[in-house]
N, CA and C atoms of all chains as a GROMACS GRO file, in nm:
protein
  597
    1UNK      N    1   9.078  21.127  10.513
    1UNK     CA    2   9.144  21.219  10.608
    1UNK      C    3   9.186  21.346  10.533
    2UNK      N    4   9.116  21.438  10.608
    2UNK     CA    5   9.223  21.575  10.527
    2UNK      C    6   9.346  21.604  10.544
    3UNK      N    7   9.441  21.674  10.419
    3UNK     CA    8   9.554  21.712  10.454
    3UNK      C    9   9.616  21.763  10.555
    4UNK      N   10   9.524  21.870  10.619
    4UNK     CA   11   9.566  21.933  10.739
    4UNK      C   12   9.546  21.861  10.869
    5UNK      N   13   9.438  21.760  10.848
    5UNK     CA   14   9.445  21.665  11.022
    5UNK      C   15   9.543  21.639  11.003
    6UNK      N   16   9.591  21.572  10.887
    6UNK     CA   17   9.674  21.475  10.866
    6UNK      C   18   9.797  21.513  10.875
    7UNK      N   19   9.834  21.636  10.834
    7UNK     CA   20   9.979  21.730  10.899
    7UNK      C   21  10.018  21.722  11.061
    8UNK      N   22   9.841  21.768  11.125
    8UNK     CA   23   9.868  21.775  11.251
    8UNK      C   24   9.886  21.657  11.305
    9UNK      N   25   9.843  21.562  11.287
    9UNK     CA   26   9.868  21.434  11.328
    9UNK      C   27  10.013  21.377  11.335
   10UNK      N   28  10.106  21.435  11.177
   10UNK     CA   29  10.200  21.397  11.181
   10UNK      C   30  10.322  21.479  11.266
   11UNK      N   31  10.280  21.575  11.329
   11UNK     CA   32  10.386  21.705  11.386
   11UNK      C   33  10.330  21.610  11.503
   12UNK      N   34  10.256  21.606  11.558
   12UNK     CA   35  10.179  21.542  11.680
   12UNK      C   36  10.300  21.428  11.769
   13UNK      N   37  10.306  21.355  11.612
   13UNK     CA   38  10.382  21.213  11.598
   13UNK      C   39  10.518  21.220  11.621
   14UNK      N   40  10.580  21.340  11.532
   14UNK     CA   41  10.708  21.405  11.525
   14UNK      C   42  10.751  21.413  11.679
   15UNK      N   43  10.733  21.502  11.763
   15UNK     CA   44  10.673  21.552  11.872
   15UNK      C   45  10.719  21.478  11.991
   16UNK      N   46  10.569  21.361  11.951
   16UNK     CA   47  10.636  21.245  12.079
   16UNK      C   48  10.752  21.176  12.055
   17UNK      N   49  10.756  21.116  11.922
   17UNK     CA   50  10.882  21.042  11.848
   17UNK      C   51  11.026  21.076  11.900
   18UNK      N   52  11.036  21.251  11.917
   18UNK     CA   53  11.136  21.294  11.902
   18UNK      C   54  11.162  21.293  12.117
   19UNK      N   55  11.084  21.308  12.175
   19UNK     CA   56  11.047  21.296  12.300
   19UNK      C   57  11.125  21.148  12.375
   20UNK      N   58  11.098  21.056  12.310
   20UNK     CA   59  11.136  20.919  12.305
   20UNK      C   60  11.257  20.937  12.339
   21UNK      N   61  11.318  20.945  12.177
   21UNK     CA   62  11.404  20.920  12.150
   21UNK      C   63  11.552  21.011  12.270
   22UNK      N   64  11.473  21.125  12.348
   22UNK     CA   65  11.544  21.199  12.431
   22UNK      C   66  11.593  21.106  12.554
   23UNK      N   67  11.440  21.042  12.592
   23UNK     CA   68  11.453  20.966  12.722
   23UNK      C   69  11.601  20.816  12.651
   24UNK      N   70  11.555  20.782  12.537
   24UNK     CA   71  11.656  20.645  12.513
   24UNK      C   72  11.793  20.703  12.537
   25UNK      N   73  11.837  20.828  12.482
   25UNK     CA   74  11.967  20.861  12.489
   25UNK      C   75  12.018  20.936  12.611
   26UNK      N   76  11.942  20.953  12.720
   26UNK     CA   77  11.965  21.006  12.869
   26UNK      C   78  12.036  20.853  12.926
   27UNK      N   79  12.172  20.931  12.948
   27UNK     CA   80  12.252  20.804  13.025
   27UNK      C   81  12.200  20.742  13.156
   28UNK      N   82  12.148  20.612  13.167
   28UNK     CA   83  12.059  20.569  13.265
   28UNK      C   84  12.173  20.518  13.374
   29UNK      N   85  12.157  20.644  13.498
   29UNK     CA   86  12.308  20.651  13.602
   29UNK      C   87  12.286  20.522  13.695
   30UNK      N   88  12.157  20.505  13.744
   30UNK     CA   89  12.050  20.409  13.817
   30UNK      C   90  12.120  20.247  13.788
   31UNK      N   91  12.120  20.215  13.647
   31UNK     CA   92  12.147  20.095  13.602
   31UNK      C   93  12.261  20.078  13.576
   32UNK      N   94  12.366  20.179  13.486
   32UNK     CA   95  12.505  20.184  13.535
   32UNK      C   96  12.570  20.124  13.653
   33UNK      N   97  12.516  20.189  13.757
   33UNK     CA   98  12.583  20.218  13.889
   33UNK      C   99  12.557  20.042  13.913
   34UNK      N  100  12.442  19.999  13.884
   34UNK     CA  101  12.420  19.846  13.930
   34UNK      C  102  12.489  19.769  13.870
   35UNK      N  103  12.556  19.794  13.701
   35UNK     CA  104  12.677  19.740  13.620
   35UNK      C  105  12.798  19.727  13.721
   36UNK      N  106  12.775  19.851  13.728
   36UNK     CA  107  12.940  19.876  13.794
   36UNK      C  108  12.960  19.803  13.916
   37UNK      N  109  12.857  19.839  13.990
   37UNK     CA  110  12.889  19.698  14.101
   37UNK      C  111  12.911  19.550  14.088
   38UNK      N  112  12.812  19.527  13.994
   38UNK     CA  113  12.843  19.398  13.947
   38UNK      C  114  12.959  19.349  13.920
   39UNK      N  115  13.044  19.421  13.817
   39UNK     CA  116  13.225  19.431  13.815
   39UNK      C  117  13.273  19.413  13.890
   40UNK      N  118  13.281  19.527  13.982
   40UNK     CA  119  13.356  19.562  14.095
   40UNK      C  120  13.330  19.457  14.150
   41UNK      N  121  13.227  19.402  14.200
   41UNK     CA  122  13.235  19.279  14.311
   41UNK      C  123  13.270  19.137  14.263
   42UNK      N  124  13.298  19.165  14.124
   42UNK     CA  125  13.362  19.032  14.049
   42UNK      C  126  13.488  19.046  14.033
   43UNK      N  127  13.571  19.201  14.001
   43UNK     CA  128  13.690  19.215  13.984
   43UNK      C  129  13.800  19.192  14.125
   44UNK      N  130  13.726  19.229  14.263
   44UNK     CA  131  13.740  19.227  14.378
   44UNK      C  132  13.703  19.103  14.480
   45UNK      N  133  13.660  19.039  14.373
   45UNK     CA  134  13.591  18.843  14.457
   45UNK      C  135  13.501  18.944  14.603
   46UNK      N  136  13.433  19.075  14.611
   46UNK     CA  137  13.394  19.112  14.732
   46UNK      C  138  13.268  19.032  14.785
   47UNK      N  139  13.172  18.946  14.660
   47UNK     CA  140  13.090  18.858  14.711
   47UNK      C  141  13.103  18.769  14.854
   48UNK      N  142  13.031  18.785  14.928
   48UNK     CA  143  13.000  18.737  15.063
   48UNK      C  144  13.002  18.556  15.007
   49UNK      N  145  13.110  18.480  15.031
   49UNK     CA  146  13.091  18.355  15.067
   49UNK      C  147  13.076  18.298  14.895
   50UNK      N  148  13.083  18.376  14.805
   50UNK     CA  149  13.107  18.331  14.670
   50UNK      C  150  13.203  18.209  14.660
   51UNK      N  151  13.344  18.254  14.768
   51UNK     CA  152  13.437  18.129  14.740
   51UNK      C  153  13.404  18.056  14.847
   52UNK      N  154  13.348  18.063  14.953
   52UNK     CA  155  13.363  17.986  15.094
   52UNK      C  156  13.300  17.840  15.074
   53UNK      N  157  13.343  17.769  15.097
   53UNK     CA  158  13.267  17.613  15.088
   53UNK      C  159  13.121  17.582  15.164
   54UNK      N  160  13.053  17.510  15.104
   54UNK     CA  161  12.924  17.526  15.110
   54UNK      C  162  12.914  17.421  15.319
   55UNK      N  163  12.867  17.475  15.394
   55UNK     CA  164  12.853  17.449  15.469
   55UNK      C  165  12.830  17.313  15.534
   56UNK      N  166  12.946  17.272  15.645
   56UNK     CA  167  12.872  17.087  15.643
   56UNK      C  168  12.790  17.069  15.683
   57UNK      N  169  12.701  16.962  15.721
   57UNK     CA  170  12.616  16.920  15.802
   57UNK      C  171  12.608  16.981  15.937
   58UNK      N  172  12.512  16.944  16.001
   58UNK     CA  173  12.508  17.020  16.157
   58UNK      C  174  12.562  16.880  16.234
   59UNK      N  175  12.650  16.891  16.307
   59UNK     CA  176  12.711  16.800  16.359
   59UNK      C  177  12.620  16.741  16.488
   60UNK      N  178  12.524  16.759  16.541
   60UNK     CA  179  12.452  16.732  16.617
   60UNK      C  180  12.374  16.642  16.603
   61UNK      N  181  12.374  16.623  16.420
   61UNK     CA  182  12.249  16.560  16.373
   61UNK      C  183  12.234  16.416  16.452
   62UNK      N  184  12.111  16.366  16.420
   62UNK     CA  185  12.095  16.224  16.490
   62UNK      C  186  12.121  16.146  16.344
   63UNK      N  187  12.208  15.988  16.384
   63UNK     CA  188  12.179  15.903  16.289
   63UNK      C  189  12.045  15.833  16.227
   64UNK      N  190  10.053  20.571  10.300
   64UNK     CA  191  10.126  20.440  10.346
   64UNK      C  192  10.253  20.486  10.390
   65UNK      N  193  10.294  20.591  10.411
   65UNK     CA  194  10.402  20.732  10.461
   65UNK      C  195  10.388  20.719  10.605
   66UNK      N  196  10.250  20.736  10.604
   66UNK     CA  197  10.190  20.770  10.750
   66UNK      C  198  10.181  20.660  10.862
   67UNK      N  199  10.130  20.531  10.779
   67UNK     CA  200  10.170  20.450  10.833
   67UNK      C  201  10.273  20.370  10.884
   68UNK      N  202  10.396  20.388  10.766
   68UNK     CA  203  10.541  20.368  10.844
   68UNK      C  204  10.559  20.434  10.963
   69UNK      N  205  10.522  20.616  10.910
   69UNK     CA  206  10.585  20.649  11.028
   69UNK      C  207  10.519  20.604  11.165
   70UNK      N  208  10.399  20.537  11.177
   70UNK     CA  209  10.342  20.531  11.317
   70UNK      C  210  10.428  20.379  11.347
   71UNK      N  211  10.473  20.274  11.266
   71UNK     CA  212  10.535  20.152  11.310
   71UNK      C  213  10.677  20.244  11.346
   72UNK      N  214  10.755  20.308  11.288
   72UNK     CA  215  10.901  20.382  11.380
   72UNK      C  216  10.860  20.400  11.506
   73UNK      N  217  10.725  20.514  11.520
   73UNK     CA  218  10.721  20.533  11.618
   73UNK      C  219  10.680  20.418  11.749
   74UNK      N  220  10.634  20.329  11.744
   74UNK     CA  221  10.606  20.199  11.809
   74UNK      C  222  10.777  20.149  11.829
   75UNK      N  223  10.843  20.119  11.721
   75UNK     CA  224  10.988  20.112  11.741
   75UNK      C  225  11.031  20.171  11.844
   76UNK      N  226  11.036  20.300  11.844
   76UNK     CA  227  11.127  20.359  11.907
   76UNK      C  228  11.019  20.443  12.040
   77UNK      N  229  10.931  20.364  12.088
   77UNK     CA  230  10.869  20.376  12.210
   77UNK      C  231  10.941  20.229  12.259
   78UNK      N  232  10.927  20.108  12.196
   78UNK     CA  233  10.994  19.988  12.285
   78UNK      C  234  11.112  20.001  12.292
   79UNK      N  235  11.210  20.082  12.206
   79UNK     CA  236  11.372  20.111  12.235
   79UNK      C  237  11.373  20.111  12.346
   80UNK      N  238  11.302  20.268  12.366
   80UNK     CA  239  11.348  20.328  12.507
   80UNK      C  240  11.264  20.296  12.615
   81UNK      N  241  11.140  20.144  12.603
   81UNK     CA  242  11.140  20.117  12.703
   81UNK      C  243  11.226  20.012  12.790
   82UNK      N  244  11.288  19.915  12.670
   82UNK     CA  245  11.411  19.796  12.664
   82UNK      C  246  11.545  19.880  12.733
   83UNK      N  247  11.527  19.996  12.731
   83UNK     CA  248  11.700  20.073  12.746
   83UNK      C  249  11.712  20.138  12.924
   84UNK      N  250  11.566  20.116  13.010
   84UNK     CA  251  11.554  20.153  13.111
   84UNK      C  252  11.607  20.037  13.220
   85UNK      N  253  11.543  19.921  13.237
   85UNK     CA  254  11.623  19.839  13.318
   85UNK      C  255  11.788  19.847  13.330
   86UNK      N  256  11.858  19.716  13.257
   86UNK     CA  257  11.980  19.727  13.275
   86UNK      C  258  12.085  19.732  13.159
   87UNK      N  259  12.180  19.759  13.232
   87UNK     CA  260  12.285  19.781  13.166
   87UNK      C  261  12.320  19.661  13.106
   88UNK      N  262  12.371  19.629  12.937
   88UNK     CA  263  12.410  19.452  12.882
   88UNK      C  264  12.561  19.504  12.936
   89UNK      N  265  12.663  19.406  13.037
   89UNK     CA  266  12.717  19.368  13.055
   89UNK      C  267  12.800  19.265  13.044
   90UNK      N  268  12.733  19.177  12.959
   90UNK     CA  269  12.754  19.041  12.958
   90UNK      C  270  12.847  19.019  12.823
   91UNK      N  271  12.888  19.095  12.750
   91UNK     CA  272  12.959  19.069  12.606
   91UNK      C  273  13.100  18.982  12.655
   92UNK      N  274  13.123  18.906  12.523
   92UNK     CA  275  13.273  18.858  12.561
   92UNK      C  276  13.306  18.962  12.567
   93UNK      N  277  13.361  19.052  12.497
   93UNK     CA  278  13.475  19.162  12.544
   93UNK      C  279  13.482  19.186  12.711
   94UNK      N  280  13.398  19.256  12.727
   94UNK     CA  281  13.352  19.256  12.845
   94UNK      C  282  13.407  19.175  13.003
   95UNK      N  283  13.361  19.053  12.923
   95UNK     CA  284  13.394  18.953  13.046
   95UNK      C  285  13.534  18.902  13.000
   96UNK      N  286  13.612  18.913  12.913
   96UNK     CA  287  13.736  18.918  12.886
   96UNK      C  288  13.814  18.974  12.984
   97UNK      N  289  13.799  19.114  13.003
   97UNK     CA  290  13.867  19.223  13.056
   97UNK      C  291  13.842  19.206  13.200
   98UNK      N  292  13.730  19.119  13.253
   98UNK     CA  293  13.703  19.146  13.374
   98UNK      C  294  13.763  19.019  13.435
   99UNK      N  295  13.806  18.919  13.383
   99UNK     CA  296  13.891  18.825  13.383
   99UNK      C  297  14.013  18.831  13.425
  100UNK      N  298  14.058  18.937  13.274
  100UNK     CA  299  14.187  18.978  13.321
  100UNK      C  300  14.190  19.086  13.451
  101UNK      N  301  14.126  19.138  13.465
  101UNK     CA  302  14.154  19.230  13.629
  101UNK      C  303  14.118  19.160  13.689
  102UNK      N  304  14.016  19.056  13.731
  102UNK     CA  305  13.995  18.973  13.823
  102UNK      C  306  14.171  18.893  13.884
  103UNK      N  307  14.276  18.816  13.818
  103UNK     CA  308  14.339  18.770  13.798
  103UNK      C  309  14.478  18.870  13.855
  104UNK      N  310  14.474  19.006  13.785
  104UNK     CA  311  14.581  19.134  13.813
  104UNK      C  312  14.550  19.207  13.993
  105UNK      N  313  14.433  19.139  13.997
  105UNK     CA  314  14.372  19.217  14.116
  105UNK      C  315  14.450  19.174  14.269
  106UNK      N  316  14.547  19.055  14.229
  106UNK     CA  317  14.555  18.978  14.346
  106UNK      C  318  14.725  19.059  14.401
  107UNK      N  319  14.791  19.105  14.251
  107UNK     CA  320  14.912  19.181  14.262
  107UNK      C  321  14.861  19.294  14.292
  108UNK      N  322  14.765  19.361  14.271
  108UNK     CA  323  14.696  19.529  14.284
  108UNK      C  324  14.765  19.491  14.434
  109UNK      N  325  14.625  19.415  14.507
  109UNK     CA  326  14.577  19.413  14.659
  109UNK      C  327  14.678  19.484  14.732
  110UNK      N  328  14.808  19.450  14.735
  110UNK     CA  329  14.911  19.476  14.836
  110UNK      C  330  14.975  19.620  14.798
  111UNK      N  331  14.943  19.640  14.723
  111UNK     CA  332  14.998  19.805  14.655
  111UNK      C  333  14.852  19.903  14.699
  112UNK      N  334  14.787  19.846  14.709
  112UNK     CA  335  14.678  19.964  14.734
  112UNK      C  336  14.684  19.950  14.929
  113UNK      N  337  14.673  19.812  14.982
  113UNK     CA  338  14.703  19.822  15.115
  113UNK      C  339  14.827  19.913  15.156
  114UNK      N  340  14.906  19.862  15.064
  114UNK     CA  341  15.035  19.993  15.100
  114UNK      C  342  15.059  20.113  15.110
  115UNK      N  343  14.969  20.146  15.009
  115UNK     CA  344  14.912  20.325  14.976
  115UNK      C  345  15.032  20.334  14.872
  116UNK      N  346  15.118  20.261  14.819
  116UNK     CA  347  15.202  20.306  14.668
  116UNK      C  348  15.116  20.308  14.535
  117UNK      N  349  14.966  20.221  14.548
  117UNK     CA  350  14.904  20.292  14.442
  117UNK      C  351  14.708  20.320  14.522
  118UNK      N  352  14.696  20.408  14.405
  118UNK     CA  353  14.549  20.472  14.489
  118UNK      C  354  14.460  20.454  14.335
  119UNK      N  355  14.306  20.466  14.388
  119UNK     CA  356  14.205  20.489  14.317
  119UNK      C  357  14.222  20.633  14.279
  120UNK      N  358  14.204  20.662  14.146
  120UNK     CA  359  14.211  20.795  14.101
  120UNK      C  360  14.061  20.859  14.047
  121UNK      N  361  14.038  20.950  14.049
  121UNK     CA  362  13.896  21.002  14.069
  121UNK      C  363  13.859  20.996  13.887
  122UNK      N  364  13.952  20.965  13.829
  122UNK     CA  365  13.900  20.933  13.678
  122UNK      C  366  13.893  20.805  13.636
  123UNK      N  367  13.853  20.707  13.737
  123UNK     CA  368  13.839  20.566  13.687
  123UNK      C  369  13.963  20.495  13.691
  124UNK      N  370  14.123  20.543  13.687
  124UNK     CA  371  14.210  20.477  13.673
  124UNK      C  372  14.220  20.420  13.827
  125UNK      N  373  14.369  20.335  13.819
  125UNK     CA  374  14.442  20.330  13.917
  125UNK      C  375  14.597  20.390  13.897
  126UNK      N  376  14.610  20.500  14.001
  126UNK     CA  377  14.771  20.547  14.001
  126UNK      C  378  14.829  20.556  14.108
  127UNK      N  379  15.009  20.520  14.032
  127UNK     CA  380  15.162  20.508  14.159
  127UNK      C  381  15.080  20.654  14.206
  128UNK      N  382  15.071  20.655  14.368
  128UNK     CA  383  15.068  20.793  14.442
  128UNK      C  384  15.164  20.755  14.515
  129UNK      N  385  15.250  20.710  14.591
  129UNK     CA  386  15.362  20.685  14.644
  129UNK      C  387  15.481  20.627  14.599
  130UNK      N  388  15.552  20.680  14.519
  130UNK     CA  389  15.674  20.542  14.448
  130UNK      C  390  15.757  20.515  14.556
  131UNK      N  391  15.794  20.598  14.658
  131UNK     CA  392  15.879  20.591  14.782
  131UNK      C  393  15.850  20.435  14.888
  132UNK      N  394  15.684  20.393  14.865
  132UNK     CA  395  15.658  20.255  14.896
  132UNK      C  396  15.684  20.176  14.852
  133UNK      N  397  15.748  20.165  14.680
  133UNK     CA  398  15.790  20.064  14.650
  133UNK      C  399  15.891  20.019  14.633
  134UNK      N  400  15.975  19.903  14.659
  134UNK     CA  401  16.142  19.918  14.636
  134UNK      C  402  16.180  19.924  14.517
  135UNK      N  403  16.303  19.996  14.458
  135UNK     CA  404  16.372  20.019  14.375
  135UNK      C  405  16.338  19.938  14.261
  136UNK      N  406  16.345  19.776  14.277
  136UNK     CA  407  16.370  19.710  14.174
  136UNK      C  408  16.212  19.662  14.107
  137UNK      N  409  16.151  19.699  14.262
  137UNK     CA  410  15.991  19.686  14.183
  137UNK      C  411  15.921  19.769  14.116
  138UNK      N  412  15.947  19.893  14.085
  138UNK     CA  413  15.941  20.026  14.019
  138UNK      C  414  15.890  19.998  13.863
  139UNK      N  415  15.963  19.956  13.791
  139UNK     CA  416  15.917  19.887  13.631
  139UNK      C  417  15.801  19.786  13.652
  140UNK      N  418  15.854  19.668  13.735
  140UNK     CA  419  15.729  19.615  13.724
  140UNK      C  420  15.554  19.649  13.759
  141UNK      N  421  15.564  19.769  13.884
  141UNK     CA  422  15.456  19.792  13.948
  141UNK      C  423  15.399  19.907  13.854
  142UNK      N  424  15.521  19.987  13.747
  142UNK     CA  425  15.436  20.084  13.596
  142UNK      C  426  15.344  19.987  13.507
  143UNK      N  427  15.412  19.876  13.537
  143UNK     CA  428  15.355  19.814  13.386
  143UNK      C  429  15.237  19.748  13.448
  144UNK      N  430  15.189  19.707  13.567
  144UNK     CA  431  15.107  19.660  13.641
  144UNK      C  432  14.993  19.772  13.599
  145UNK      N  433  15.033  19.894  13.668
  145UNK     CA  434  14.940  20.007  13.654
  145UNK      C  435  14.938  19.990  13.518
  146UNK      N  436  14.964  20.029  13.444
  146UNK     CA  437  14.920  20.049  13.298
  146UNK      C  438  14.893  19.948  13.184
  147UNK      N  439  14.863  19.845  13.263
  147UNK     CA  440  14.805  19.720  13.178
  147UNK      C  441  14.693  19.724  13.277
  148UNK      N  442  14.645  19.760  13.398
  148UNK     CA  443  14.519  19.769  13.453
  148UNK      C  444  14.384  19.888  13.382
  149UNK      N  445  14.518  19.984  13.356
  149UNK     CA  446  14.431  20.127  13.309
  149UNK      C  447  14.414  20.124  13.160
  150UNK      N  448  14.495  20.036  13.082
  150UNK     CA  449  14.430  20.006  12.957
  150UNK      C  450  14.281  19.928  12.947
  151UNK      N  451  14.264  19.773  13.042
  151UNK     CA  452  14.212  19.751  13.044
  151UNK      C  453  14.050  19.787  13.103
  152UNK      N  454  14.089  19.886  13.222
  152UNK     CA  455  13.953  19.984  13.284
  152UNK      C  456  13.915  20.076  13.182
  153UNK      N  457  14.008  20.105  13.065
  153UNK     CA  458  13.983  20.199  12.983
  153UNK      C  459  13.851  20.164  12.870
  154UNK      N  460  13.942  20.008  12.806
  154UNK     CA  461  13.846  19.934  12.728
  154UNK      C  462  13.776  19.856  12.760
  155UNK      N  463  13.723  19.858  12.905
  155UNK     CA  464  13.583  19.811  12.995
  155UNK      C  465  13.501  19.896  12.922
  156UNK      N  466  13.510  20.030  12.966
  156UNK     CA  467  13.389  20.168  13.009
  156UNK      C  468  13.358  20.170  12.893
  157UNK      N  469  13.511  20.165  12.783
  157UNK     CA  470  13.446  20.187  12.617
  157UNK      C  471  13.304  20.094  12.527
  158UNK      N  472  13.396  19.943  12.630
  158UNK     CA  473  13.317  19.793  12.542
  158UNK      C  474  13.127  19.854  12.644
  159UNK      N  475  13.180  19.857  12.781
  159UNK     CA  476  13.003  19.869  12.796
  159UNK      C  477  12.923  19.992  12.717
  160UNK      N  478  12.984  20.104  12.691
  160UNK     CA  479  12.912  20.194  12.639
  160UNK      C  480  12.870  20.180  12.492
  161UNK      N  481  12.969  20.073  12.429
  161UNK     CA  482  12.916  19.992  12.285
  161UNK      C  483  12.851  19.864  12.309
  162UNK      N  484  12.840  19.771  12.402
  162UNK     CA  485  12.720  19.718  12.403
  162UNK      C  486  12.624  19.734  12.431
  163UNK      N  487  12.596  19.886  12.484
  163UNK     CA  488  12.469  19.912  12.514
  163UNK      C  489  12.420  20.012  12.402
  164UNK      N  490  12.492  20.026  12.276
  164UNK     CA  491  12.450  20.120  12.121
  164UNK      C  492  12.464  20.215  12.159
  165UNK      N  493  12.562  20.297  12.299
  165UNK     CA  494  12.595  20.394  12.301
  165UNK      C  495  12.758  20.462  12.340
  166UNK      N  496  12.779  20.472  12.239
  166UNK     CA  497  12.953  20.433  12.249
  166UNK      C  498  12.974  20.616  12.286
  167UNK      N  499  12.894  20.672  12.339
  167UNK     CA  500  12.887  20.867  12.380
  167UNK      C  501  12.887  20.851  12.523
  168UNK      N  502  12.839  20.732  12.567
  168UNK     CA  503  12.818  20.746  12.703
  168UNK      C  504  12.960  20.661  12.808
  169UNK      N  505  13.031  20.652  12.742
  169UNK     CA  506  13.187  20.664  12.727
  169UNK      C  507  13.208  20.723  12.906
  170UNK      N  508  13.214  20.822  12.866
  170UNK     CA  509  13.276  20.935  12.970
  170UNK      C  510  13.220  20.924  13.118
  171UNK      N  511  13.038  20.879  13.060
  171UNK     CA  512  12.969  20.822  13.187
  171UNK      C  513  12.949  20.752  13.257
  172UNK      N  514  12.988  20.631  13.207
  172UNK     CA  515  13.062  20.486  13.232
  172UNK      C  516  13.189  20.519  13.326
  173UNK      N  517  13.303  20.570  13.279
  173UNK     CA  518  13.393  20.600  13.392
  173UNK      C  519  13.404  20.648  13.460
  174UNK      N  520  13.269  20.769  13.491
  174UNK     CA  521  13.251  20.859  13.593
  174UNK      C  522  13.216  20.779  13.718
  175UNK      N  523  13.057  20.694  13.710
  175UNK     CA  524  13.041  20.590  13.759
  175UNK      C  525  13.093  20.485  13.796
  176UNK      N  526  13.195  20.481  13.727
  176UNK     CA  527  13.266  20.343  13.817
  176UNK      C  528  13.395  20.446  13.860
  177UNK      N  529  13.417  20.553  13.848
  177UNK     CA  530  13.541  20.635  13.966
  177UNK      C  531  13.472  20.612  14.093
  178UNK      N  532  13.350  20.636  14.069
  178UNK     CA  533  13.262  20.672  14.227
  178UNK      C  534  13.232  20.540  14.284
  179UNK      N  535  13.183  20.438  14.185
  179UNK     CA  536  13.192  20.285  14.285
  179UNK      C  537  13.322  20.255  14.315
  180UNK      N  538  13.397  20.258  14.256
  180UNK     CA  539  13.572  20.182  14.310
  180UNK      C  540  13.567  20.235  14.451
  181UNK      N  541  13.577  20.406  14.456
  181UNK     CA  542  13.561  20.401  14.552
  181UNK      C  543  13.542  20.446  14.666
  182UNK      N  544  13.393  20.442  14.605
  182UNK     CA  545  13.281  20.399  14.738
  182UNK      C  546  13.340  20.259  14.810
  183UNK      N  547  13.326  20.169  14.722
  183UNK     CA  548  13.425  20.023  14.788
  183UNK      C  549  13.513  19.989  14.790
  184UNK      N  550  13.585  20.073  14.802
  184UNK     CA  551  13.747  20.041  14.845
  184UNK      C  552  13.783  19.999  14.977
  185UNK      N  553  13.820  19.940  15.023
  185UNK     CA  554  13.821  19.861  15.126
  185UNK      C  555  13.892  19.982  15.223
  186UNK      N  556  13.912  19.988  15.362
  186UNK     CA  557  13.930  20.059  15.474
  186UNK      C  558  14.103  20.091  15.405
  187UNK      N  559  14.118  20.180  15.444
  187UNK     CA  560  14.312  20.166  15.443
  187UNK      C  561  14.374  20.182  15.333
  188UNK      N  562  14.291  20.149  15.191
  188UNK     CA  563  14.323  20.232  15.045
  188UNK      C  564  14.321  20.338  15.034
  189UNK      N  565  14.383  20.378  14.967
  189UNK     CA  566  14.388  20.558  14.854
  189UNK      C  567  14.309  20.588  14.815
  190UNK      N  568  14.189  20.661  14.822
  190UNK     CA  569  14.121  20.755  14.690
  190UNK      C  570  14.126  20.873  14.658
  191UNK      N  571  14.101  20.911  14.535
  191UNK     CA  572  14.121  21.048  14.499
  191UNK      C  573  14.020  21.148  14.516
  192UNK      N  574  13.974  21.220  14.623
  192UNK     CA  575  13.838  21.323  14.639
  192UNK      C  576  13.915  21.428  14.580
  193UNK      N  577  13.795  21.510  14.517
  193UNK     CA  578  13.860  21.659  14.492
  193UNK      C  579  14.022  21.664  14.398
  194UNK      N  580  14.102  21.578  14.401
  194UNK     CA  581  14.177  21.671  14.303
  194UNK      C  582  14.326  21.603  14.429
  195UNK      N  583  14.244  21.544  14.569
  195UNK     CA  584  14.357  21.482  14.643
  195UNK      C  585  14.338  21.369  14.708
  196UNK      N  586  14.452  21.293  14.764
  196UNK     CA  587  14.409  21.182  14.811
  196UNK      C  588  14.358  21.156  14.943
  197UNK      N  589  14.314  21.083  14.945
  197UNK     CA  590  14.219  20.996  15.077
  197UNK      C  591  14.261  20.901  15.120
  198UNK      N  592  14.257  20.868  15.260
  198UNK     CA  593  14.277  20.719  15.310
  198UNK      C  594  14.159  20.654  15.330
  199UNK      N  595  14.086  20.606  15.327
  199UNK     CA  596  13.937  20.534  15.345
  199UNK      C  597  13.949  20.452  15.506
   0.00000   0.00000   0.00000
């Protein structure tokens, strides 16, 4: 390989590398926001039927 | 053999930031420590926020916006309520923004959860829009 592909190759590399590394450190608001609910609906018991007792039988049933 | 490290970093740090797109790690003890303890504080909150003597504040906390709702002698206890809640909402936002290797995103963490609290604040609570309060 010559020196100079081989420069360009590495600025190339630099380039995307550094590209990356932009998207990893962009605060991801999307997945947060789904944290935060998660909390919130644990800090708040707001889960639908989380505590409610699990339903009896259907009283109709046949023996 | 320069060149070749650098192409394994770069493989590195293409799976970083594809591992860093789903979700948020939530799950640390710290974490679920704290959410314990507000789970538990939440049951004394309830009746102070139905009351409107304390409100959701647009910076993640919870604050007295009415002391006139609370009686006299409950005054100390309902500060220290608030401010053992807002320590702990404090070192939530901090612990998730360090289990996720980004202890900068701090600020963004509590922005986001000002706006979920409340978004879900139940009918008849306080929130803080703009700079004033709200009844929901």
């Amino acid at each position: 390989m010559s020196p100079s592909l081989r420069n360009v190759l590495l600025a190339g590399l630099v380039l995307a590398a550094s590209a990356c590394v932009t998207i990893n450190i962009y605060f991801p608001a999307a997945a947060a926001e789904k944290a935060a609910d998660r909390i919130i609906e644990e800090v708040w018991q707001l889960r639908e039927g989380a505590n409610a007792p699990a339903q009896p039988a259907a009283e109709g049933s046949k023996p | 053999m320069k060149f070749i490290s650098f192409i394994g970093a770069f493989l590195l740090a293409l799976s970083l930031s594809a591992s860093a797109q789903g979700n948020l790690e939530i799950d640390s003890p710290a974490i679920g420590a704290l959410q314990r303890s507000m789970q538990q504080r939440h049951t004394q909150l309830a009746p102070l926020y139905t009351s409107g003597a304390v409100g959701l504040a647009a910076d993640g906390t919870v604050a007295l916006r009415d002391a006139s709702l609370v009686p006299l002698p409950q005054r100390g206890p309902v500060a220290a309520l608030i401010a053992a809640e807002n320590a702990d909402r404090g070192a939530l936002y901090r612990e998730i923004a360090r289990a996720n290797g980004h202890p900068e995103w701090e600020a963004d963490v509590r922005k986001t959860f000002a706006q979920r609290w409340a978004d879900r604040a139940q009918a008849g609570w306080w929130v803080q829009k703009d700079g004033s309060w709200v009844k929901k």
